[in-house]
SERO-4910 file (N, C-alpha, C, O; in steps of 0.05 Angstrom, whole numbers):
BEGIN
 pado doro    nc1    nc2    nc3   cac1   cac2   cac3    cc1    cc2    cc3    oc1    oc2    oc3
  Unk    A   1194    661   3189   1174    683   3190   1168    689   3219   1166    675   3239
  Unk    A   1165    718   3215   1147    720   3247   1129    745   3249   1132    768   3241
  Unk    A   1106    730   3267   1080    747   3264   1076    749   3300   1074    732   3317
  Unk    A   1075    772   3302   1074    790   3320   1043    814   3332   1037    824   3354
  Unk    A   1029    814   3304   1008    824   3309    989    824   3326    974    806   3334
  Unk    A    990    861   3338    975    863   3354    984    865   3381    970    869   3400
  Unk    A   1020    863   3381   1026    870   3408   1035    897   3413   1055    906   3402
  Unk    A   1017    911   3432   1014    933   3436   1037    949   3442   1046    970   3434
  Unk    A   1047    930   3463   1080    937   3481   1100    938   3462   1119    953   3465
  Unk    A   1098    925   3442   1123    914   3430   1143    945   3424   1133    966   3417
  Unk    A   1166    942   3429   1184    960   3416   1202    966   3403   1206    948   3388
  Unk    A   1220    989   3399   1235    986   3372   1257    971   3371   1266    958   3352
  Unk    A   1269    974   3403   1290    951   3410   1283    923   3411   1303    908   3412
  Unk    A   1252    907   3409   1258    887   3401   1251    874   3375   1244    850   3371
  Unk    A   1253    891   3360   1246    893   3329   1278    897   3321   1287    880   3305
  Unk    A   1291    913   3328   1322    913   3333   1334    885   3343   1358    879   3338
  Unk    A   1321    874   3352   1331    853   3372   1333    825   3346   1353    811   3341
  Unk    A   1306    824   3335   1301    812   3318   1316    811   3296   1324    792   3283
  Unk    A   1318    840   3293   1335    844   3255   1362    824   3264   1366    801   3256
  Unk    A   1380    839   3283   1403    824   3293   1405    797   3294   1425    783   3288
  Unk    A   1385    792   3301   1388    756   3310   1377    730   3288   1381    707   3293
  Unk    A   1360    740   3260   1351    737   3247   1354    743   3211   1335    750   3196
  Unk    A   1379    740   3203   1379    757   3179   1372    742   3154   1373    751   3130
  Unk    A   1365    722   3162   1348    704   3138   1315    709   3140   1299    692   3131
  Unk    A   1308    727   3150   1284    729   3162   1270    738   3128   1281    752   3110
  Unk    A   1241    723   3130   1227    726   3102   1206    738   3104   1200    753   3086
  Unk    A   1192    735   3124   1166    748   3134   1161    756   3163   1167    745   3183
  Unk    A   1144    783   3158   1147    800   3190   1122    807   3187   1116    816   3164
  Unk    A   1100    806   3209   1078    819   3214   1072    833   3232   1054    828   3247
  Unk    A   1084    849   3234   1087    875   3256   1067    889   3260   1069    907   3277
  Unk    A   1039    885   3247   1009    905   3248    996    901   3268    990    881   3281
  Unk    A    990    930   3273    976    941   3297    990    938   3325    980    930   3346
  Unk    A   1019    949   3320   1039    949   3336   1040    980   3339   1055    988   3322
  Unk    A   1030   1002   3353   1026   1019   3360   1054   1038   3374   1054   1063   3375
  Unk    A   1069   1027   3381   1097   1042   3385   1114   1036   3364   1134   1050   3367
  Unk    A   1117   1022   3344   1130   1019   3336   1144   1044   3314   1126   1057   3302
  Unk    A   1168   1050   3309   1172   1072   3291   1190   1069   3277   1204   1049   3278
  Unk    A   1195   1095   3257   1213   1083   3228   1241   1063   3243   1248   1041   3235
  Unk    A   1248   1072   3256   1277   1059   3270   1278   1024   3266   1298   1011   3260
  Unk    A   1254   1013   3272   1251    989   3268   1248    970   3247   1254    946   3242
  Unk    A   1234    992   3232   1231    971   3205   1254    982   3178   1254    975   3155
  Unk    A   1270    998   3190   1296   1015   3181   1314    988   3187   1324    976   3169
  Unk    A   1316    980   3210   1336    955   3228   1327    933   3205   1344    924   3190
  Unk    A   1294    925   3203   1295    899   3187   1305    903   3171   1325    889   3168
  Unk    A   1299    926   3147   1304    927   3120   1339    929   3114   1348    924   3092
  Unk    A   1361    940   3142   1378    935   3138   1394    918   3130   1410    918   3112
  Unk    A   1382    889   3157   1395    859   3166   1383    837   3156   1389    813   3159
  Unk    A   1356    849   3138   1343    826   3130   1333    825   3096   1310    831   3091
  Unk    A   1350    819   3075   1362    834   3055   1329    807   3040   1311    812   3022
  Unk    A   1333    784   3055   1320    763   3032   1281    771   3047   1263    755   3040
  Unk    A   1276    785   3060   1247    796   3061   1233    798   3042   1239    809   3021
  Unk    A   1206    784   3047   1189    772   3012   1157    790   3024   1143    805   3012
  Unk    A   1154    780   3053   1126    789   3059   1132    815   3089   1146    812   3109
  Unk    A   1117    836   3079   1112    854   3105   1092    864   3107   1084    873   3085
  Unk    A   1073    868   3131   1044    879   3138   1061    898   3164   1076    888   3180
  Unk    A   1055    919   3163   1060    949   3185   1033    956   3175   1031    977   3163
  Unk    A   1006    939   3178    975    957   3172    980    960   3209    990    944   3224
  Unk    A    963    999   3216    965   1002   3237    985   1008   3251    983   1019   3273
  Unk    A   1005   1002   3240   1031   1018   3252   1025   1054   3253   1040   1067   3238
  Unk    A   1011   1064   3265   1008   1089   3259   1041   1112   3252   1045   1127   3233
  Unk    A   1062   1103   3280   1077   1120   3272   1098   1115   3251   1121   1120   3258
  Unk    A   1093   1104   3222   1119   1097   3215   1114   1119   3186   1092   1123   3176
  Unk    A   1136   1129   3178   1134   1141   3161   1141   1129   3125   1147   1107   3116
  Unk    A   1136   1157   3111   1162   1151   3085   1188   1140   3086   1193   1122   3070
  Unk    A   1206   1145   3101   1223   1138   3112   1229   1105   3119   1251   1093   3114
  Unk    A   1207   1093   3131   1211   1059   3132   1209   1047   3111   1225   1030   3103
  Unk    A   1184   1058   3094   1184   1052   3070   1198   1040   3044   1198   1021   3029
  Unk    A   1216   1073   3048   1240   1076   3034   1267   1058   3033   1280   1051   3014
  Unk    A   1271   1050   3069   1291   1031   3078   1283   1009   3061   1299   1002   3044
  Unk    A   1256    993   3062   1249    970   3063   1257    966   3029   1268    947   3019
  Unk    A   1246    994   3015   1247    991   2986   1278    997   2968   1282    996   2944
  Unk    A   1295   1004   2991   1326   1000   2979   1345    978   2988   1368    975   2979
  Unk    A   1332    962   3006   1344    937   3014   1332    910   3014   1336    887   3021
  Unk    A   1318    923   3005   1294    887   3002   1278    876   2968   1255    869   2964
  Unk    A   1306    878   2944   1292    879   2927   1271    847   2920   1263    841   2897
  Unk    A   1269    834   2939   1257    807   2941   1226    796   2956   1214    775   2961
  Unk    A   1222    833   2961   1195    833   2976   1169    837   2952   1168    854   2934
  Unk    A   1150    813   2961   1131    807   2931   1101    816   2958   1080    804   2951
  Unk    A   1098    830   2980   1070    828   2982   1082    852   3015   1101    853   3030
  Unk    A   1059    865   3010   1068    898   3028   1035    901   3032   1016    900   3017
  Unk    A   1039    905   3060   1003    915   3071   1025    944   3087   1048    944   3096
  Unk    A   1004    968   3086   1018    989   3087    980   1008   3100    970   1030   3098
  Unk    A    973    988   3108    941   1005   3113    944   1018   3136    952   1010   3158
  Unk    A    934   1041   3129    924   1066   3148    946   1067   3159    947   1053   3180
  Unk    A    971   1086   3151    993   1087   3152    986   1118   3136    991   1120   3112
  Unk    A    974   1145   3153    963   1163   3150    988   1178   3144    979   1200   3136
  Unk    A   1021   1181   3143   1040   1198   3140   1046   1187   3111   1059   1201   3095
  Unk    A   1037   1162   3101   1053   1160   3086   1041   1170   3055   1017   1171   3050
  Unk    A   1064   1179   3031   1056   1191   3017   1064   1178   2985   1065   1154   2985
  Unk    A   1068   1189   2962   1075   1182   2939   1097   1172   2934   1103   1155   2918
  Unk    A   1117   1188   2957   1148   1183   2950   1151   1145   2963   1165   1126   2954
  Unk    A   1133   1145   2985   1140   1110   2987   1134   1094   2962   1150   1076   2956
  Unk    A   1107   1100   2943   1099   1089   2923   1128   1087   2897   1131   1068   2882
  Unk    A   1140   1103   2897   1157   1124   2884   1179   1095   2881   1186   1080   2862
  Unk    A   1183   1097   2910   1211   1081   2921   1205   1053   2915   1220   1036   2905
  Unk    A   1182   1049   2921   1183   1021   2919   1183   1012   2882   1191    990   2873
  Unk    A   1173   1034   2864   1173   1025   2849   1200   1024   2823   1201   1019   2799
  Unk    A   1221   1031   2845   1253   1038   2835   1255   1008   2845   1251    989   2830
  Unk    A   1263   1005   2874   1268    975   2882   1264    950   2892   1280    932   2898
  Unk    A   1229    952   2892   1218    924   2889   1195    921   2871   1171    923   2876
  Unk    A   1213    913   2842   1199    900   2820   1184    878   2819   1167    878   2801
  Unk    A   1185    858   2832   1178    841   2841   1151    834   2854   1141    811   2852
  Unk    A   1131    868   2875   1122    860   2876   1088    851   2867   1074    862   2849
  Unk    A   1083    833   2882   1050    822   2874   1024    837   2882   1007    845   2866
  Unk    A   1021    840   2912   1007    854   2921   1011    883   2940   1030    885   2956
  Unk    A    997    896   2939   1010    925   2952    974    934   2966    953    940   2955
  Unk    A    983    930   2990    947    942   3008    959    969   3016    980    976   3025
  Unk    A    934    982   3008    944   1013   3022    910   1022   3029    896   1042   3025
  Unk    A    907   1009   3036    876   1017   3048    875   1042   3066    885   1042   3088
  Unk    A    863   1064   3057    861   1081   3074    888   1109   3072    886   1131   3083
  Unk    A    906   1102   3060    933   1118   3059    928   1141   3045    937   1142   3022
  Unk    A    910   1166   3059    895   1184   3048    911   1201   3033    901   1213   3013
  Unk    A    941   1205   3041    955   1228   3025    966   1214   2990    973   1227   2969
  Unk    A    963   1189   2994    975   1183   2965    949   1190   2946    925   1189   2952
  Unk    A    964   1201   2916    948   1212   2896    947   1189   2874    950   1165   2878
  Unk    A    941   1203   2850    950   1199   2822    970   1197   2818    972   1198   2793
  Unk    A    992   1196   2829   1022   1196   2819   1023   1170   2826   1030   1154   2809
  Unk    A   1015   1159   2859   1031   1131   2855   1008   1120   2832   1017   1101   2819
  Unk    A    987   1126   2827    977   1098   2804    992   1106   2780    989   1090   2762
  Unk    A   1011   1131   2773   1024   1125   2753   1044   1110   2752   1049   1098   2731
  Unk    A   1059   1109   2772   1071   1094   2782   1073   1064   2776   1092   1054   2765
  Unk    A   1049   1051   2784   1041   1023   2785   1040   1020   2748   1056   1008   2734
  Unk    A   1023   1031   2741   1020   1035   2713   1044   1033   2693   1041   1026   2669
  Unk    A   1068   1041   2704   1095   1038   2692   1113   1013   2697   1123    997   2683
  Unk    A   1111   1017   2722   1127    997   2738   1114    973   2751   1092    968   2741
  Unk    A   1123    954   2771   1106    934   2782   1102    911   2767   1086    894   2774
  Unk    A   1117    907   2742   1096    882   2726   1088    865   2730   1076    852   2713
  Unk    A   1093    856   2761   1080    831   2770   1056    827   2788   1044    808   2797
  Unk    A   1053    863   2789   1023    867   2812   1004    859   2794   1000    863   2770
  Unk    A    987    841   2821    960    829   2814    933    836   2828    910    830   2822
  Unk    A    947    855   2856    926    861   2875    945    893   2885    966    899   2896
  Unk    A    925    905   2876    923    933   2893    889    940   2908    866    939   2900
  Unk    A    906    950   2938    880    962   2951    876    993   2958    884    999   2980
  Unk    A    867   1008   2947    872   1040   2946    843   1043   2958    837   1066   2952
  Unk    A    820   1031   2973    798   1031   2985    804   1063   2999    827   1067   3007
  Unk    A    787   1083   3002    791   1108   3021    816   1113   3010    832   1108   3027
  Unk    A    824   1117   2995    846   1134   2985    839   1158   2967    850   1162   2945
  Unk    A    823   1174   2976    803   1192   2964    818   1217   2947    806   1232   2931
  Unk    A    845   1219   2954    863   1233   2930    866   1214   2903    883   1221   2887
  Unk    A    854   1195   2900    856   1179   2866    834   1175   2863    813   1167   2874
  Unk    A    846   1185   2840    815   1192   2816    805   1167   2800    821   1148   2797
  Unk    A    780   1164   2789    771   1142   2767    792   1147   2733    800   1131   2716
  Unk    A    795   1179   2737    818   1176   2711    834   1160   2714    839   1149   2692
  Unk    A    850   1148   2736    876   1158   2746    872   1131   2740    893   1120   2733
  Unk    A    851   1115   2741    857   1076   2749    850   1068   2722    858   1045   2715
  Unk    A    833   1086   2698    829   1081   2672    858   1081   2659    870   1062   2648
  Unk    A    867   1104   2663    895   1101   2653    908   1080   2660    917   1064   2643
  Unk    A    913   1077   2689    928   1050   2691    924   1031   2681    941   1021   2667
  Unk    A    899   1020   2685    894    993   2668    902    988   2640    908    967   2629
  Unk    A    902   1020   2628    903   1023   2601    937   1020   2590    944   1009   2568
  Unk    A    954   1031   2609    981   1033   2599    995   1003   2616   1017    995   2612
  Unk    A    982    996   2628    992    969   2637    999    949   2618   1019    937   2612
  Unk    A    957    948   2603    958    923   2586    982    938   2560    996    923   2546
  Unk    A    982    956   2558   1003    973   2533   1027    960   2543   1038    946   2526
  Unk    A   1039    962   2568   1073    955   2573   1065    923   2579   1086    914   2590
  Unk    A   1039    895   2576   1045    875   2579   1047    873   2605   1055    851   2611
  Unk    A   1043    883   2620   1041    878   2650   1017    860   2658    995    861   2647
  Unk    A   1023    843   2678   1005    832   2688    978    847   2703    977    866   2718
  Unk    A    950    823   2684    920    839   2697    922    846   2728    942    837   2740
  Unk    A    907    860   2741    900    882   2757    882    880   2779    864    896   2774
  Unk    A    877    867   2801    858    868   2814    854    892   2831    866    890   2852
  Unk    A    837    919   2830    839    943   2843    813    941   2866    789    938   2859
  Unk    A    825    943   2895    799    946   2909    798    972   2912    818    986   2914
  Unk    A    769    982   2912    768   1014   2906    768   1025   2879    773   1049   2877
  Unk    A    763   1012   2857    750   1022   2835    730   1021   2835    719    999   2834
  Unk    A    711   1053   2836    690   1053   2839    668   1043   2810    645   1033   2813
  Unk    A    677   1047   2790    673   1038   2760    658   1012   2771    636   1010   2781
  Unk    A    675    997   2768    666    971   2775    645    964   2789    634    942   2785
  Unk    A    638    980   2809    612    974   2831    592    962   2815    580    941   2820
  Unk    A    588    979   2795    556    973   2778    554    949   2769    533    938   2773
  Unk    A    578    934   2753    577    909   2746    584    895   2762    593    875   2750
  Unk    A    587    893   2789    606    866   2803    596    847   2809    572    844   2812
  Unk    A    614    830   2811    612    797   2809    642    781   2826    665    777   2820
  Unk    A    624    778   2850    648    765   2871    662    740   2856    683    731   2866
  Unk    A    653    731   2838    664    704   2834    683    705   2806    683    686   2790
  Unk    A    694    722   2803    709    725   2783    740    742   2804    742    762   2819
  Unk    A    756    721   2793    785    738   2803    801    750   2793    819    762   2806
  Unk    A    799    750   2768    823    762   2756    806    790   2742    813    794   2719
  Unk    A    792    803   2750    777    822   2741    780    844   2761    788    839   2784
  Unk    A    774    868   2753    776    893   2786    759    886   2805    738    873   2803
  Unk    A    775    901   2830    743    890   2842    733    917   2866    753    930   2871
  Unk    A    716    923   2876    711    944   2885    690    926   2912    674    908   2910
  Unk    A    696    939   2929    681    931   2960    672    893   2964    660    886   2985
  Unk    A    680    873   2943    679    848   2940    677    843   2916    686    822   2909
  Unk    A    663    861   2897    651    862   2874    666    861   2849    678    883   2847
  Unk    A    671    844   2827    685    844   2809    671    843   2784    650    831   2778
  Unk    A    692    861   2765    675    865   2742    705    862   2711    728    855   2715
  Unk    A    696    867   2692    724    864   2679    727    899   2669    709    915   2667
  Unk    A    752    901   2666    763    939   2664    756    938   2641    745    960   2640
  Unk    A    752    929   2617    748    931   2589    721    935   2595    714    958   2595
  Unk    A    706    920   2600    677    923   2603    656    904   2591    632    908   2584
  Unk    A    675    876   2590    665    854   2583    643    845   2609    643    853   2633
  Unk    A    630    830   2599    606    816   2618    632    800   2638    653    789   2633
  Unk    A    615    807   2670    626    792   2684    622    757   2684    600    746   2680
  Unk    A    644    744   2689    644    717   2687    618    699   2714    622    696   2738
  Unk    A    601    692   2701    584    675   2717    598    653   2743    619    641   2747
  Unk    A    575    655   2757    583    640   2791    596    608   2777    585    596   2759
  Unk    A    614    603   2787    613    577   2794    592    561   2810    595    536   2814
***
């Protein structure tokens, strides 16, 4: 693995440098790497086929496009932080949900242009997500996460942890995990009583 976060300088040639020299590489934390652009995480997703974990939160310039690379060559990636990554749109949600089935968690904190399409998305596909973060994602709706929950448990998919379901606010309860959870707060999507503190 390698975690990198936070270097400002860093560039695409040595993210290039990396893919090349590294092709067993499993984990990359490239966030809040501020030059960095699609070219680079295009390079990992080329040379680095067995990739399980990636965080680009803060990468401002990387588009649909890296996305896309990561999600046609990396069908082995189970956990994607993708926050405030302001270009990116439905079609990454889209892609990833053609070629990484696999994964668990998906942060998209803040990724203002994605809608209702990717939670249909998730809702179909993903059966192994356990954590989504759609926090400030203010193009998805409270329909949009009722349905999901609803056609999930229908296809057997694994429960749901959503940060940013606003539903949930009213009942929450930090100490329950496997329930939605909204700003810390967890509650259950059916609308069972939340599970008491340990």
């Amino acid at each position: 693995s390698l975690n990198v976060e936070g270097c400002e300088h860093l560039t695409d040639e040595a993210i290039e440098a990396v893919a090349a020299g590294c092709p067993s590489l499993t984990a990359l934390n490239v966030s809040v790497c501020p030059r960095l652009n699609d070219v680079s995480i295009e390079a990992i997703a080329a040379a680095c086929p067995m990739l399980a974990s990636l965080d680009v939160h803060e990468c401002f310039n990387l588009t649909d496009e890296a996305i896309k690379a990561v999600a046609t060559a990396c069908p082995l990636l189970t956990e994607l932080n993708v926050c405030e990554l302001y270009a990116l749109t439905d079609e990454s949600i889209r892609a990833l949900a053609v070629g990484c089935r696999r994964l668990t968690s998906l942060t998209a904190l803040g990724c203002e242009r994605l809608t209702d399409e990717s939670t249909r998305a998730v809702a179909t596909f993903f059966p192994c997500l356990t954590l989504l973060d759609i926090r400030n994602c203010s193009n998805i709706t409270e329909g949009a996460l009722d349905v999901l929950h609803r056609d999930r448990a229908r296809n057997g998919h694994s429960r749901i942890k959503i940060l940013g379901d606003k539903k949930a606010d009213a009942k929450a309860d930090p100490a329950s995990f496997d329930h939605v959870a909204w700003k810390g707060g967890l509650a259950d999507p059916q609308g069972d009583a939340p599970s008491p503190s340990p």
